[in-house]
C-alpha positions, 0 to 999 in steps of 0.5 A: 466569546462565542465561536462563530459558525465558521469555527464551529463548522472547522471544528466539526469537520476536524473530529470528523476527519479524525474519527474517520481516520481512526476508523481507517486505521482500525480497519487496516490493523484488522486487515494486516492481522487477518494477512499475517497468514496470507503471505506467499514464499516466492519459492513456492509461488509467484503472481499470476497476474501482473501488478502491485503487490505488497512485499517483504524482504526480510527487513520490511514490506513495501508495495512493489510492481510485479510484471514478467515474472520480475519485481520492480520498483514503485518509483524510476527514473528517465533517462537521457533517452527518455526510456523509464526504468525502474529498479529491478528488486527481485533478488531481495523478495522472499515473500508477497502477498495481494493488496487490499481492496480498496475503500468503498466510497459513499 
């Protein structure tokens, strides 16, 4: 049987995304092997700027909130009193280092 145009147009934008993403995931690897050098000891130096980073504390890396000389969370919480608050991690961080740029769009 014949596929019909609307599965072959599926199927089409299925290999798309996948070697979209493939290609993604190739540039991404570039990247983290290219910042193996780039991360900064929290002894030496702190950002300059406010913002999100990515982190490490000697167990895994993960994007943090840098503002006022502290490391915070990405997520929080609300309280009772409508204020949000985040988790204060800057005891845990040894080592940042900047995001990448993002994506060009087409």
């Amino acid at each position: 049987m014949k596929p019909t145009d609307e599965q072959i147009s599926i199927e089409a934008g299925r290999r798309f995304v996948s070697i979209k993403s493939q290609i993604i995931w190739i540039k991404g690897a570039k990247w983290c092997r290219e910042m193996q050098d780039n991360w900064i000891d929290v002894n030496e130096r702190l950002p300059e700027k406010n913002g999100y980073y990515i982190t490490w504390d000697g167990f895994e890396a993960d994007r943090l909130l840098f503002i006022n000389w502290k490391w915070y969370s990405k997520e929080g919480t609300r309280g009772e009193n409508g204020v949000f608050t985040r988790a204060d991690m800057t005891q845990f961080i040894t080592h940042y280092c900047s995001l990448p740029q993002p994506p060009k769009t087409e």
